[in-house]
C-alpha atoms as a printed R data frame, in Angstrom:
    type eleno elety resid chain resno      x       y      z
1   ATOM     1    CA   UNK     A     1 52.857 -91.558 65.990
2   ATOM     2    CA   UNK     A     2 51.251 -89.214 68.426
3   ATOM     3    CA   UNK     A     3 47.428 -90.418 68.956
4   ATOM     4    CA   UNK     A     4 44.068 -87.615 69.221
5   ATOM     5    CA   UNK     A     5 43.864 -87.997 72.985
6   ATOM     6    CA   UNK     A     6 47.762 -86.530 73.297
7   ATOM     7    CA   UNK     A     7 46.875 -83.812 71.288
8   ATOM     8    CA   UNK     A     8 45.067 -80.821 73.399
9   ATOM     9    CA   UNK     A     9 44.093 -77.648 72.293
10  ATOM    10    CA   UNK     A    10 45.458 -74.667 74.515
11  ATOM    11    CA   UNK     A    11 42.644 -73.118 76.458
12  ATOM    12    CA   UNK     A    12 42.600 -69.026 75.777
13  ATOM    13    CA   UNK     A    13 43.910 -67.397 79.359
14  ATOM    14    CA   UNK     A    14 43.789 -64.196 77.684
15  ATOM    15    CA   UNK     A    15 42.141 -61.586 80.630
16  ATOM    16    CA   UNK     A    16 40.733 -58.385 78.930
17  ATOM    17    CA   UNK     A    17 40.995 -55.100 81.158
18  ATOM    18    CA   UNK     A    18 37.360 -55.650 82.060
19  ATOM    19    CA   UNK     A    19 37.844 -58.908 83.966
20  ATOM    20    CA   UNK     A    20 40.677 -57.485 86.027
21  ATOM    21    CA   UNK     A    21 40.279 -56.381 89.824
22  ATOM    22    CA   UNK     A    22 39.904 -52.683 89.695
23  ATOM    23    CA   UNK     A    23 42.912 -51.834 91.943
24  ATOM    24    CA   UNK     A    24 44.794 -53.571 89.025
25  ATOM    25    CA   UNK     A    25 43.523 -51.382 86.362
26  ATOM    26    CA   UNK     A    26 44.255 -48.903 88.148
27  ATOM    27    CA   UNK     A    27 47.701 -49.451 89.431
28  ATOM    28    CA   UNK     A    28 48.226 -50.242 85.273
29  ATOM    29    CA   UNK     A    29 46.296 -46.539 84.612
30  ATOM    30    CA   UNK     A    30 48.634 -44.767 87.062
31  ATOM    31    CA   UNK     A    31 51.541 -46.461 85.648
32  ATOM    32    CA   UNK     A    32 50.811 -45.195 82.036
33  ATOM    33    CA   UNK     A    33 50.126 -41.953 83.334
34  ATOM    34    CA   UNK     A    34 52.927 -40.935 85.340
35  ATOM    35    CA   UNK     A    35 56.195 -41.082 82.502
36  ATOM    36    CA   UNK     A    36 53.195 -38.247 80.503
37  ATOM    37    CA   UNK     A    37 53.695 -36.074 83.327
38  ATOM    38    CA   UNK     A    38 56.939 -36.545 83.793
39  ATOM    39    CA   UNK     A    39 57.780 -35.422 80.552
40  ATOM    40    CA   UNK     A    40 55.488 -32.910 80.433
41  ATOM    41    CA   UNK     A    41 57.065 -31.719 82.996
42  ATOM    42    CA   UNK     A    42 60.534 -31.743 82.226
43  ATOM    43    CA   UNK     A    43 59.548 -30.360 78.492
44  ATOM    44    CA   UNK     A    44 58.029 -27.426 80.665
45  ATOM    45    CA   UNK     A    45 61.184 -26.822 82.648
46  ATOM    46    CA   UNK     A    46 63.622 -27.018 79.485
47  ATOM    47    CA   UNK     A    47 61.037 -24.231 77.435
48  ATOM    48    CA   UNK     A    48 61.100 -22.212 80.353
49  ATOM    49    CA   UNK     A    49 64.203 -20.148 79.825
50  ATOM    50    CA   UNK     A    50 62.734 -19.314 76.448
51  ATOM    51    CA   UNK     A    51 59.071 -19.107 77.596
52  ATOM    52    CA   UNK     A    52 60.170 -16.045 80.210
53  ATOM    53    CA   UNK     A    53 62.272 -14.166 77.877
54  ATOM    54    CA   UNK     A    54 59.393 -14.707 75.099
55  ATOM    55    CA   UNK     A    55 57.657 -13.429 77.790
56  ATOM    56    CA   UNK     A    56 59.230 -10.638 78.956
57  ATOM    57    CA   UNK     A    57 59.583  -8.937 75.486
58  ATOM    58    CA   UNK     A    58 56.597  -9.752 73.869
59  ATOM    59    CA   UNK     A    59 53.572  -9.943 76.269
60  ATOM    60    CA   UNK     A    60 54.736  -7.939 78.677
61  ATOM    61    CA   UNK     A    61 55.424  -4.920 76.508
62  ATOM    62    CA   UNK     A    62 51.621  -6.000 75.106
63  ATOM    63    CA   UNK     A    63 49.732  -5.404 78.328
64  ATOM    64    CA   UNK     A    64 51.560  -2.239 78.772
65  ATOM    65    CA   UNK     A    65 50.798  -0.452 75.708
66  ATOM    66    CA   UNK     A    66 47.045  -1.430 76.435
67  ATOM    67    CA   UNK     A    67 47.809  -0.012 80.161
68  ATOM    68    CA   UNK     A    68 48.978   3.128 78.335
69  ATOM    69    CA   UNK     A    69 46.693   3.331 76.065
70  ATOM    70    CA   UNK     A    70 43.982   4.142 78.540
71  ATOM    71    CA   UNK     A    71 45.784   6.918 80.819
72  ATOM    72    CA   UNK     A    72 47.020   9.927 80.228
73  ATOM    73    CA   UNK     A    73 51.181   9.689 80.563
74  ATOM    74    CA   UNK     A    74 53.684  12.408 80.934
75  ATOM    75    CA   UNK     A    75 57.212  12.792 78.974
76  ATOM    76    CA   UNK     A    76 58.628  10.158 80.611
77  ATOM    77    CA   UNK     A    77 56.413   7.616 79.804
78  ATOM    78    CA   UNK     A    78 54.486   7.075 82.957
79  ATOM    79    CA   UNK     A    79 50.348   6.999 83.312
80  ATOM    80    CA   UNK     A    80 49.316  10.416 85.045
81  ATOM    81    CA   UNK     A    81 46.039  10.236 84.725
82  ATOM    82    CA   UNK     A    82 42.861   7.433 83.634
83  ATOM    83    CA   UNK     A    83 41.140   8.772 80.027
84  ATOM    84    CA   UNK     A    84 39.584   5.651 79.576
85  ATOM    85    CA   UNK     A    85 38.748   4.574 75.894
86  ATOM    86    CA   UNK     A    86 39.231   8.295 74.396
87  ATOM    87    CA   UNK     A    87 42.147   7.612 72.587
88  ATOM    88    CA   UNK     A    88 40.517   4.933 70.950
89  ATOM    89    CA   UNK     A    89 37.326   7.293 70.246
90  ATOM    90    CA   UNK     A    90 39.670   9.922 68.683
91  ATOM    91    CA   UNK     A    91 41.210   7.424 66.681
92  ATOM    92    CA   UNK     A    92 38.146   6.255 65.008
93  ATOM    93    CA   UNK     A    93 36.771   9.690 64.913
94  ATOM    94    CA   UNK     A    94 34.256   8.404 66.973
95  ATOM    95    CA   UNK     A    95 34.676  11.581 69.263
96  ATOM    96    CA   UNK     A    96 32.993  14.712 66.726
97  ATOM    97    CA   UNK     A    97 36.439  16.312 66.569
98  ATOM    98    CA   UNK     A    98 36.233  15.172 62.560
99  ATOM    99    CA   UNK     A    99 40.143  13.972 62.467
100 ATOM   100    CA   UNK     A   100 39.900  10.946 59.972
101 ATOM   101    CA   UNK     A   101 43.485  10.364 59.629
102 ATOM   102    CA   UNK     A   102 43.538   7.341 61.194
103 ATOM   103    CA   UNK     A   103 41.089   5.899 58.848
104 ATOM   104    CA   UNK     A   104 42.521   7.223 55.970
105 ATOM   105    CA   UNK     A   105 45.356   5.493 56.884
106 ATOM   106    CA   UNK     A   106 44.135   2.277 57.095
107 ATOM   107    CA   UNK     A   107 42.309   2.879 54.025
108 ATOM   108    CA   UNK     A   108 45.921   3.324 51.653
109 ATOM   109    CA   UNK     A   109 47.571   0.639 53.966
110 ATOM   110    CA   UNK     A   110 44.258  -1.973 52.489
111 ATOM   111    CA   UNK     A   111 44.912  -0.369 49.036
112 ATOM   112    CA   UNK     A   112 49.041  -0.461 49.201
113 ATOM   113    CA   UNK     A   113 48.381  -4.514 50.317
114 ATOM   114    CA   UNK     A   114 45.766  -5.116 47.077
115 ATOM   115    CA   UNK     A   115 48.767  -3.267 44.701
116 ATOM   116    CA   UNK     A   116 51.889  -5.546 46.596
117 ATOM   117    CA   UNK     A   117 50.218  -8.618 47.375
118 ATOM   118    CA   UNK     A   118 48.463  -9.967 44.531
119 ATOM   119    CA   UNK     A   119 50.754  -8.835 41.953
120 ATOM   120    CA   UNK     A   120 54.295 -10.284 44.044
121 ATOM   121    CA   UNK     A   121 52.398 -13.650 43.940
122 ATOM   122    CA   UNK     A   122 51.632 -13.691 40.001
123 ATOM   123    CA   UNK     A   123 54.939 -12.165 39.198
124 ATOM   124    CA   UNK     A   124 56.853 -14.773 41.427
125 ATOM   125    CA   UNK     A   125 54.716 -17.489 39.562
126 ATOM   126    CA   UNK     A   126 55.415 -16.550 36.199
127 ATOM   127    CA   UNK     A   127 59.101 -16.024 36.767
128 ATOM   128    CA   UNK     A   128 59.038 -19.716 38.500
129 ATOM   129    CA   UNK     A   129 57.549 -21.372 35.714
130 ATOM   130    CA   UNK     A   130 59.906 -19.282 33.361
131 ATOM   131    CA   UNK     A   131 62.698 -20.471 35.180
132 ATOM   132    CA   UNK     A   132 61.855 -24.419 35.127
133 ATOM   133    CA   UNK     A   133 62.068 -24.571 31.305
134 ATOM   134    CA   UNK     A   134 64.849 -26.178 29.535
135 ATOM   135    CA   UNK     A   135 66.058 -23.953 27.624
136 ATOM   136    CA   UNK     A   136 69.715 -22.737 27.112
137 ATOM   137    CA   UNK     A   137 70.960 -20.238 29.517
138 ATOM   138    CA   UNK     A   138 68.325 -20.321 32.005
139 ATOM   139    CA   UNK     A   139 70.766 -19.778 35.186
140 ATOM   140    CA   UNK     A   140 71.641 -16.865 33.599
141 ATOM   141    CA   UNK     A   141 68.052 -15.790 34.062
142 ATOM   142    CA   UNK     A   142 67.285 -17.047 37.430
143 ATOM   143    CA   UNK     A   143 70.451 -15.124 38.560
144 ATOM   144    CA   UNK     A   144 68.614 -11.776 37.346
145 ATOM   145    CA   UNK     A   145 65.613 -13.221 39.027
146 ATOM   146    CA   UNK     A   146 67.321 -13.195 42.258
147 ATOM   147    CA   UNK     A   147 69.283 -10.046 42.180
148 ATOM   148    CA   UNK     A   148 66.856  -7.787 44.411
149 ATOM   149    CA   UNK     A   149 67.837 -10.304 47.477
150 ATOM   150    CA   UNK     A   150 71.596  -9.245 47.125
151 ATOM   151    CA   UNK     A   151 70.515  -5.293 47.118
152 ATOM   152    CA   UNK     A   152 70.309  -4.555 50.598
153 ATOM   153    CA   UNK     A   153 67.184  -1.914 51.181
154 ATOM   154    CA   UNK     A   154 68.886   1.145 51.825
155 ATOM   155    CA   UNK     A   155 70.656   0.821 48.310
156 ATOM   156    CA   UNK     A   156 67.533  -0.663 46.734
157 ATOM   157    CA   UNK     A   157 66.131   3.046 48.080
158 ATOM   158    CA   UNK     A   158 68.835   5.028 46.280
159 ATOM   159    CA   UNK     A   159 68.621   3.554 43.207
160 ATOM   160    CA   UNK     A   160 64.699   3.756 43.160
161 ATOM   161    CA   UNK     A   161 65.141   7.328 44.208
162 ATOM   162    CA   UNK     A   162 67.228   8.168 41.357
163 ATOM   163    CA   UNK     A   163 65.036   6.520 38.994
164 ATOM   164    CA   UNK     A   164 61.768   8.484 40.299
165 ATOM   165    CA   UNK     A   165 63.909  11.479 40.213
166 ATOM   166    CA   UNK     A   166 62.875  14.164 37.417
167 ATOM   167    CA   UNK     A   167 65.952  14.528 36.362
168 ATOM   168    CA   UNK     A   168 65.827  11.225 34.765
169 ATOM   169    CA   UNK     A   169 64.866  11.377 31.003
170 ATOM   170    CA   UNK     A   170 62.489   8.107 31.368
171 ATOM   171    CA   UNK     A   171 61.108   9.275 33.582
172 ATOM   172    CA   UNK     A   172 60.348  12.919 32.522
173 ATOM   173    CA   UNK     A   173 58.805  11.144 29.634
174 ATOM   174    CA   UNK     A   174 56.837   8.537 31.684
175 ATOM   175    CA   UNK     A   175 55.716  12.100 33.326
176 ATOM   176    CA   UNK     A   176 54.806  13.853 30.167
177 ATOM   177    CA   UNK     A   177 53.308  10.497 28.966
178 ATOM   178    CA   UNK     A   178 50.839  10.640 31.605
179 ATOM   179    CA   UNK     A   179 49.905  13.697 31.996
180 ATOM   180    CA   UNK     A   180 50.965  14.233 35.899
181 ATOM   181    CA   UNK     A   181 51.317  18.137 36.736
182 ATOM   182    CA   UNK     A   182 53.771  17.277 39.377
183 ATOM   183    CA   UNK     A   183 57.470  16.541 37.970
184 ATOM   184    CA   UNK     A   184 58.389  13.539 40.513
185 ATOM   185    CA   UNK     A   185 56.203  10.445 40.631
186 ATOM   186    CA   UNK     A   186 56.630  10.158 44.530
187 ATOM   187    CA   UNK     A   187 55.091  14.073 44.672
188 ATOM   188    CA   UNK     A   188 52.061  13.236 42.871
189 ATOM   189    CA   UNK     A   189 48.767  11.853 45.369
190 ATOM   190    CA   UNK     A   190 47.331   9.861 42.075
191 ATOM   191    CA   UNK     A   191 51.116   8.424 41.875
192 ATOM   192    CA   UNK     A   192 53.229   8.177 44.578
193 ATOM   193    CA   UNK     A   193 51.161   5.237 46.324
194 ATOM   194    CA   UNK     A   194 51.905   3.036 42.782
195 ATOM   195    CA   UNK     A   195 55.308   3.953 42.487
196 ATOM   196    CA   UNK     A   196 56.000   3.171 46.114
197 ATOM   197    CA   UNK     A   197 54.106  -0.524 45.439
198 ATOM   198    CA   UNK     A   198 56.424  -0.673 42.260
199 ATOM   199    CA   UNK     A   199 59.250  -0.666 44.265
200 ATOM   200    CA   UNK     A   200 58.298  -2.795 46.939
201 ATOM   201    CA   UNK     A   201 57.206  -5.724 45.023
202 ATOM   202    CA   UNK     A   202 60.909  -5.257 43.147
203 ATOM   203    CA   UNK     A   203 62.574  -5.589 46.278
204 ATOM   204    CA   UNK     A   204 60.443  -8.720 47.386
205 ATOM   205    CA   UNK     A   205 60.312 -10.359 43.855
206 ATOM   206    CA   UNK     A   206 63.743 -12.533 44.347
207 ATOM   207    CA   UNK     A   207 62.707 -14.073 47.675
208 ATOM   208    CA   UNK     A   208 59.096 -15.260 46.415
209 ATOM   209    CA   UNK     A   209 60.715 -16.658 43.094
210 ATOM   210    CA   UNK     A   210 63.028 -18.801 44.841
211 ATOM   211    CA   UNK     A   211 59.945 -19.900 47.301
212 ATOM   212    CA   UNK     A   212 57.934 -20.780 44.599
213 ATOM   213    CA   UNK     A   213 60.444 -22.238 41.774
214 ATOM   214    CA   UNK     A   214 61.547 -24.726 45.190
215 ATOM   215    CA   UNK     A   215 57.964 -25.625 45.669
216 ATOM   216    CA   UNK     A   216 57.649 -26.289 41.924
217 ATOM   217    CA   UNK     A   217 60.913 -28.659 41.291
218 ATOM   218    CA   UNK     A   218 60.008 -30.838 44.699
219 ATOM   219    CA   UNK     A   219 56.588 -31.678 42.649
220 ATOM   220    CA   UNK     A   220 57.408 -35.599 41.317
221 ATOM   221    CA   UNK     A   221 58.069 -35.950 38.257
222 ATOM   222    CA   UNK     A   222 55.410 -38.810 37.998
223 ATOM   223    CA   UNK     A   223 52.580 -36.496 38.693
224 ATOM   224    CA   UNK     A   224 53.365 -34.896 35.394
225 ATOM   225    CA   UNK     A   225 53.814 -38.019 33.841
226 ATOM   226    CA   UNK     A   226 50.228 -38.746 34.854
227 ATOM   227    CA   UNK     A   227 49.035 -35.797 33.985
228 ATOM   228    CA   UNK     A   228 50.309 -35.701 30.240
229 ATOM   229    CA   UNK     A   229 48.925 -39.559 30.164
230 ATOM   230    CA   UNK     A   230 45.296 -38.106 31.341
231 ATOM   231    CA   UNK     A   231 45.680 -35.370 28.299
232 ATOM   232    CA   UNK     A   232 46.495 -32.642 30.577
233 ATOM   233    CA   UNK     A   233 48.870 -30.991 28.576
């Protein structure tokens, strides 16, 4: 049996970074820091292929329209002459010549994104929550869903022409109904704005139902579990 005396407890050697010599601690800082650099470095030289050609077709085309933008430039392109900020002033009708087009523009453009974008987002929702109930035949319905994503646009604009046209009898009526003077919804100012933001939230309807019925089915199943326990519904 081993007596007291043999038994020693191990003194602590442990040296924090404070009792170190400072060449140490730095020798140890320069050692940490050098493999950063090194791959920043080398992460630098593999982006920059893609960082130049980014480059060259996005900011450099940038800078040049706002070059442009403040000269006068002939047919081919090329700055003539220094105007300064007028083009700007015209645009805003900042200059007294009374042209407001550019305003109105941006005016139709806020109320074309009030028509699309809140009513895609509901419309996607509803269809998504549709879709997720277990009922008989529901592929059947998520494949109609979907259908606008395997219309290409230029088709998607033929068949929307032909259904604005006045030649077609729901139409005429839908004309009649309302009371529009003009025969064509896409003539008339009060409709052609709505009728255009009809179509476009058709053509963009598939692509936000399958966003949102994907974001739906990854929810766990236990959070609705938890949420029927807690009298959720």
């Amino acid at each position: 049996m081993r007596s007291d005396d043999s038994v020693r407890a191990v003194p602590h050697t442990a040296m924090t970074i404070s009792d170190m010599p400072l060449t140490r601690v730095q020798r140890w800082s320069a050692a940490l820091r050098q493999p950063r650099s090194v791959e920043i470095m080398r992460a630098l030289l593999f982006a920059s292929p893609a960082l130049l050609i980014f480059s060259l077709f996005t900011y450099f085309p940038f800078i040049r329209a706002i070059y442009l933008s403040l000269n006068i430039t002939n047919a081919a392109g090329e700055a003539v002459k220094y105007n300064g900020i007028g083009y700007y002033l015209r645009v805003l009708s900042l200059d007294g010549s009374g042209r407001t087009e550019y305003l109105e523009a941006i005016v139709t453009s806020f109320k074309f994104s009030l028509m699309v974008v809140p009513a895609g987002i509901v419309i996607s929702v509803l269809l998504a929550l549709l879709a997720t109930a277990k009922v008989r035949y529901i592929g059947v319905f998520r494949t109609i869903f979907t259908s606008s994503i395997a219309i290409s646009l230029a088709s998607a604009g033929v068949i929307w022409a032909l259904i604005y046209s006045p030649s077609t009898k729901a139409t005429a009526w839908l004309v009649t109904l309302l009371g529009i003077e003009s025969p064509s919804l896409l003539n008339s100012d009060s409709t052609a704005l709505l009728a255009v933001a009809v179509m476009t939230v058709w053509s963009g309807i598939g692509f936000n139902f399958i966003i949102t019925l994907a974001g739906i089915q990854a929810i766990p199943q236990d959070l609705y579990e938890s949420a029927a326990i807690d009298g959720a519904g």
